[in-house]
MDTraj code that builds the backbone (N, CA, C; nanometers):
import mdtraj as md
import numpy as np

residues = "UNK UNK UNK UNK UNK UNK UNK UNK UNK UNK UNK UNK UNK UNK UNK UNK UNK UNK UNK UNK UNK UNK UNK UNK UNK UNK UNK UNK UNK UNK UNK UNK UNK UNK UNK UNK UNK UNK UNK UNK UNK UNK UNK UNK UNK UNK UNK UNK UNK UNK UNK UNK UNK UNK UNK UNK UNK UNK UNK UNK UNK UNK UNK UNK UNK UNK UNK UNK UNK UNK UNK UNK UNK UNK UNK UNK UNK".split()
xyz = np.array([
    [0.0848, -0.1179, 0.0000],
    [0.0000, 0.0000, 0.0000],
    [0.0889, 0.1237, 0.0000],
    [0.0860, 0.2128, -0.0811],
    [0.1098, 0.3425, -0.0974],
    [0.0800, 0.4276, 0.0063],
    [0.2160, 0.5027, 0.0373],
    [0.1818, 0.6099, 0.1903],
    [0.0536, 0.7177, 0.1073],
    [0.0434, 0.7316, -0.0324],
    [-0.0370, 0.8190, -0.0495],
    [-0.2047, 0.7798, 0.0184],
    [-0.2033, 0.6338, 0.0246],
    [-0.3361, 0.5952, 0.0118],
    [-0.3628, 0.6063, 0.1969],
    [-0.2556, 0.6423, 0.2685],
    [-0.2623, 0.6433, 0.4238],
    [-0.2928, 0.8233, 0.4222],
    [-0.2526, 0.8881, 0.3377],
    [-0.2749, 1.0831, 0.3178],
    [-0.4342, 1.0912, 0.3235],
    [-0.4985, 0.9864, 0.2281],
    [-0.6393, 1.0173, 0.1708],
    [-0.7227, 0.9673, 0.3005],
    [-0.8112, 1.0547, 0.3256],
    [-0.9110, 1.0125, 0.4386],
    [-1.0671, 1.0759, 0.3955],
    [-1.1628, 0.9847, 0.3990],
    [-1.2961, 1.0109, 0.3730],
    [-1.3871, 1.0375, 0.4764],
    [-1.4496, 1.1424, 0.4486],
    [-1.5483, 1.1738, 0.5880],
    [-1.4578, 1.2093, 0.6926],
    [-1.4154, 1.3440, 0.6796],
    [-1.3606, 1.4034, 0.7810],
    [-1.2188, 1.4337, 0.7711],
    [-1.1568, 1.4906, 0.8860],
    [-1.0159, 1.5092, 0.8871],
    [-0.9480, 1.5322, 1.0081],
    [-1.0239, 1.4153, 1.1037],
    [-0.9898, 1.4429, 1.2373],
    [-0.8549, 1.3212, 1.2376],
    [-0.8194, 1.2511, 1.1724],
    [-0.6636, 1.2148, 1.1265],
    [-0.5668, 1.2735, 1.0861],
    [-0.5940, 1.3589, 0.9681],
    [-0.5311, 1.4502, 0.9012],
    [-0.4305, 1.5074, 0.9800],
    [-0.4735, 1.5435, 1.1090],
    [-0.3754, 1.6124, 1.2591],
    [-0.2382, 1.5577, 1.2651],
    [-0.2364, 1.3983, 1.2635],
    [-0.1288, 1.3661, 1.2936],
    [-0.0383, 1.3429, 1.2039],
    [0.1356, 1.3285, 1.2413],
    [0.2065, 1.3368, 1.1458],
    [0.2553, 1.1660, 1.1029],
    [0.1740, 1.0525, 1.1602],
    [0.1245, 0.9311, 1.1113],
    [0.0233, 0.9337, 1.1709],
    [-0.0737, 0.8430, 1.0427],
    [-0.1790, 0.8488, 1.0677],
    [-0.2063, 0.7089, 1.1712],
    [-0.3367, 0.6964, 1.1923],
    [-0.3452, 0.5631, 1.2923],
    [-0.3120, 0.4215, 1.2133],
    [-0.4261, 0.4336, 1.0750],
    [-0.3753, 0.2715, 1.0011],
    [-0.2662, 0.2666, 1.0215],
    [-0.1860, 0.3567, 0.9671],
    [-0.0936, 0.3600, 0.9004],
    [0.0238, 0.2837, 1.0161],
    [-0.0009, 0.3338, 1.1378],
    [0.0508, 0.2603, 1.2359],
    [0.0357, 0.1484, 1.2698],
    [-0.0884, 0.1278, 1.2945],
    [-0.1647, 0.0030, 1.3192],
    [-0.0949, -0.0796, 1.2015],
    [-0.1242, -0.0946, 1.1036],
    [-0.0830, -0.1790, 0.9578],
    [0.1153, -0.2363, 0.9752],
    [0.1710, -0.0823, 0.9823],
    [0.3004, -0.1577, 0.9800],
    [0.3670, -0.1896, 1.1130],
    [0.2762, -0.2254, 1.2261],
    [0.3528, -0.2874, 1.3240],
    [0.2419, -0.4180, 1.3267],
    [0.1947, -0.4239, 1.2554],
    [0.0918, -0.5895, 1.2499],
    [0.0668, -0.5789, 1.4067],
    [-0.0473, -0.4820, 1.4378],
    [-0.1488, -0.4599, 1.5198],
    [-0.2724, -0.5433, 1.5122],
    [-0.2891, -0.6369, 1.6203],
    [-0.4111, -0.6952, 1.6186],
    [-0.5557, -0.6083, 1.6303],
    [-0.6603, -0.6159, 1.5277],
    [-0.7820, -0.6075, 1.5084],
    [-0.8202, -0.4824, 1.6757],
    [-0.8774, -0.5511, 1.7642],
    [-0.8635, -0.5093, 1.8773],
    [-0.8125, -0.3621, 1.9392],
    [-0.7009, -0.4295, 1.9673],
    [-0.5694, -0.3198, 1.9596],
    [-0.5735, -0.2254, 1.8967],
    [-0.5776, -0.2267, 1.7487],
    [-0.5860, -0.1173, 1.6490],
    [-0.6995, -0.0341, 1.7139],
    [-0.7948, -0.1027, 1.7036],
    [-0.9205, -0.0071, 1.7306],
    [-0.9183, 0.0671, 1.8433],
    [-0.8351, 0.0434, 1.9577],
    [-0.8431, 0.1022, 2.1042],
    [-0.7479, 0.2365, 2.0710],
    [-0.6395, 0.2313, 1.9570],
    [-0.4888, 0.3264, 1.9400],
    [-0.6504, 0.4658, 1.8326],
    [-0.7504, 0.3747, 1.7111],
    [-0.7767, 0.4740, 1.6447],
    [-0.8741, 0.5453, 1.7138],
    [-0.9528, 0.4604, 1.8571],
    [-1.0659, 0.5613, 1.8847],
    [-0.9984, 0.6496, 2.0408],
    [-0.8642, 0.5874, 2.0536],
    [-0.8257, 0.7337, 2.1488],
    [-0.7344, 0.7935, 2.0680],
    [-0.6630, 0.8216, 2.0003],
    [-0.6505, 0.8897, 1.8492],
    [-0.7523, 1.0273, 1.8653],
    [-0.8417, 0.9647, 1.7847],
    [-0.9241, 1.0946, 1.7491],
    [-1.0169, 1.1172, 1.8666],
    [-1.0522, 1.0900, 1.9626],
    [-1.1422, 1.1176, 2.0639],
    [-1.1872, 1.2719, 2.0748],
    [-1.0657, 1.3203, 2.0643],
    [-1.0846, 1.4960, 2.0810],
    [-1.1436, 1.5495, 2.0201],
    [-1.1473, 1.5359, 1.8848],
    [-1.1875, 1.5832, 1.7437],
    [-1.2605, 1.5314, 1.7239],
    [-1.3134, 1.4397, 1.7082],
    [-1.4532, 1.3389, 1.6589],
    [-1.5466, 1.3519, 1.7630],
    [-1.5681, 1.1595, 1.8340],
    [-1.6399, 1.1530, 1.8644],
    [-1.6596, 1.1346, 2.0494],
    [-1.5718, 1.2291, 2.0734],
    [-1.5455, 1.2688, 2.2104],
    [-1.5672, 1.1683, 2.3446],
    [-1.6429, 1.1565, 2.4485],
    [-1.6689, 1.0369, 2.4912],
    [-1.7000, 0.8987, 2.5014],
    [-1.8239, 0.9566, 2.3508],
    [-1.8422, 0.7996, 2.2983],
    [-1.7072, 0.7387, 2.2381],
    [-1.6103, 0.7600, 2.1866],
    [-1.5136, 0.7311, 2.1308],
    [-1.4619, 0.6809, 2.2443],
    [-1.3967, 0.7414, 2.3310],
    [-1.3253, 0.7167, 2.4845],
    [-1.4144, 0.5649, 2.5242],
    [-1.5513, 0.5551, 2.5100],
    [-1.6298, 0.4449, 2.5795],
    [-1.6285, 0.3499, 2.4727],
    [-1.6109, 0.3370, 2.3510],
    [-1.5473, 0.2151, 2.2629],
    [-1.4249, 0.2101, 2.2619],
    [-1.3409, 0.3031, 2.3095],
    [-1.1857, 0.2363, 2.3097],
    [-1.2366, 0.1270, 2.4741],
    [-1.3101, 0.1584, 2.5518],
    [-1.2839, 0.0753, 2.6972],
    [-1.3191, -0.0164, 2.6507],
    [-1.4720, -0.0084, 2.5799],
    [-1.4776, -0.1217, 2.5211],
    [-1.4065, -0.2477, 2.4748],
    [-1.3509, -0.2023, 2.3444],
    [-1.2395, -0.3379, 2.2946],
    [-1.1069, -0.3523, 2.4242],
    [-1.0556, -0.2548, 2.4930],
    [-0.9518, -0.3201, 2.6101],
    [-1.0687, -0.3978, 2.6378],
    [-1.1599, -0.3654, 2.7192],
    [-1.2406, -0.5448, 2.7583],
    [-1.2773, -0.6371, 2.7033],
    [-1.2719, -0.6524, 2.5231],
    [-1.2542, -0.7385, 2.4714],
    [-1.1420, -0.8051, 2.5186],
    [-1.0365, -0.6912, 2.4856],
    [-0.8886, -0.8431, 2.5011],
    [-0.8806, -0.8528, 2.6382],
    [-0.9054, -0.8051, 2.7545],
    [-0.8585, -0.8420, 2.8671],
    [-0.9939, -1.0185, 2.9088],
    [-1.0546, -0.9768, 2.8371],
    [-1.1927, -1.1234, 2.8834],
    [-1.1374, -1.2038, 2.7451],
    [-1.0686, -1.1872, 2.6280],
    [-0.9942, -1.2890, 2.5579],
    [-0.8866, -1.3321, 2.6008],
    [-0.7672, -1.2542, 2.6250],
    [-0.6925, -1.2965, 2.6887],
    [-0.6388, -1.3245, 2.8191],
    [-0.7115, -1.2826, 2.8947],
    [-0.6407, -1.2705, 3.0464],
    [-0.7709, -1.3100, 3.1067],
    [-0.9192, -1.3545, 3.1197],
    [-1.0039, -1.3755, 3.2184],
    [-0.9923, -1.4840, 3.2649],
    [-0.9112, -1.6061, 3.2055],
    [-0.9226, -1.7642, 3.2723],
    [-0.7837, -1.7272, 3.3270],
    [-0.7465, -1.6400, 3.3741],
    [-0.5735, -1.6013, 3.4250],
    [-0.6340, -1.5180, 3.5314],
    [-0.5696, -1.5467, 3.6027],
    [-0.5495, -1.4754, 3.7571],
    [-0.5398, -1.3319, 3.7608],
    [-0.6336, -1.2120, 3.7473],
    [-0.5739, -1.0851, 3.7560],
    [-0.6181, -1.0332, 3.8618],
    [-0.5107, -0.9371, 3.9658],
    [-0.5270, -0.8587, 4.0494],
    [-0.6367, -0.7477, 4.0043],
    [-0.6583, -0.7226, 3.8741],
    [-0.7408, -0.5795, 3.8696],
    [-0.9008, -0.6195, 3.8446],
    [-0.9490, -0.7296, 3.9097],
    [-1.0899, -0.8079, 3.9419],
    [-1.1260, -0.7429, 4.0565],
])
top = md.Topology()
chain = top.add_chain()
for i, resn in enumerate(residues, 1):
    res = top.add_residue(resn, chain, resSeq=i)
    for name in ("N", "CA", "C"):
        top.add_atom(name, md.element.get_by_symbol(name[0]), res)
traj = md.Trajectory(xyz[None], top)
């Protein structure tokens, strides 16, 4: 993929801000699904979609913490 095609953003330009964008991060450190999504919705939180954004990034962390870590012993129960 072409860094140009990481420049182009549709519907909006609350990415545009940074000097990498989120895919673009997400993509070349082979970021799991999850993950990605927690880096793009506190990313733009400010600019977009302000709390609700903040309350789907908690979201997916409690995806992976009940995928990976709930049959595991955690102090933060």
């Amino acid at each position: 993929m072409s860094n140009k095609t990481f420049f182009k953003q549709i519907g909006g330009s609350h990415y545009k801000r940074f000097k990498i964008s989120p895919a673009k991060f997400i993509m070349e450190n082979n970021i799991p699904y999850a993950e990605g999504n927690v880096i793009k919705y506190i990313c733009r939180h400010s600019f977009k979609g302000k709390e609700l954004d903040l309350a789907k990034a908690k979201q997916y962390i409690d995806f992976i913490i009940e995928t990976n870590y709930e049959k595991k012993t955690s102090r933060y129960k």
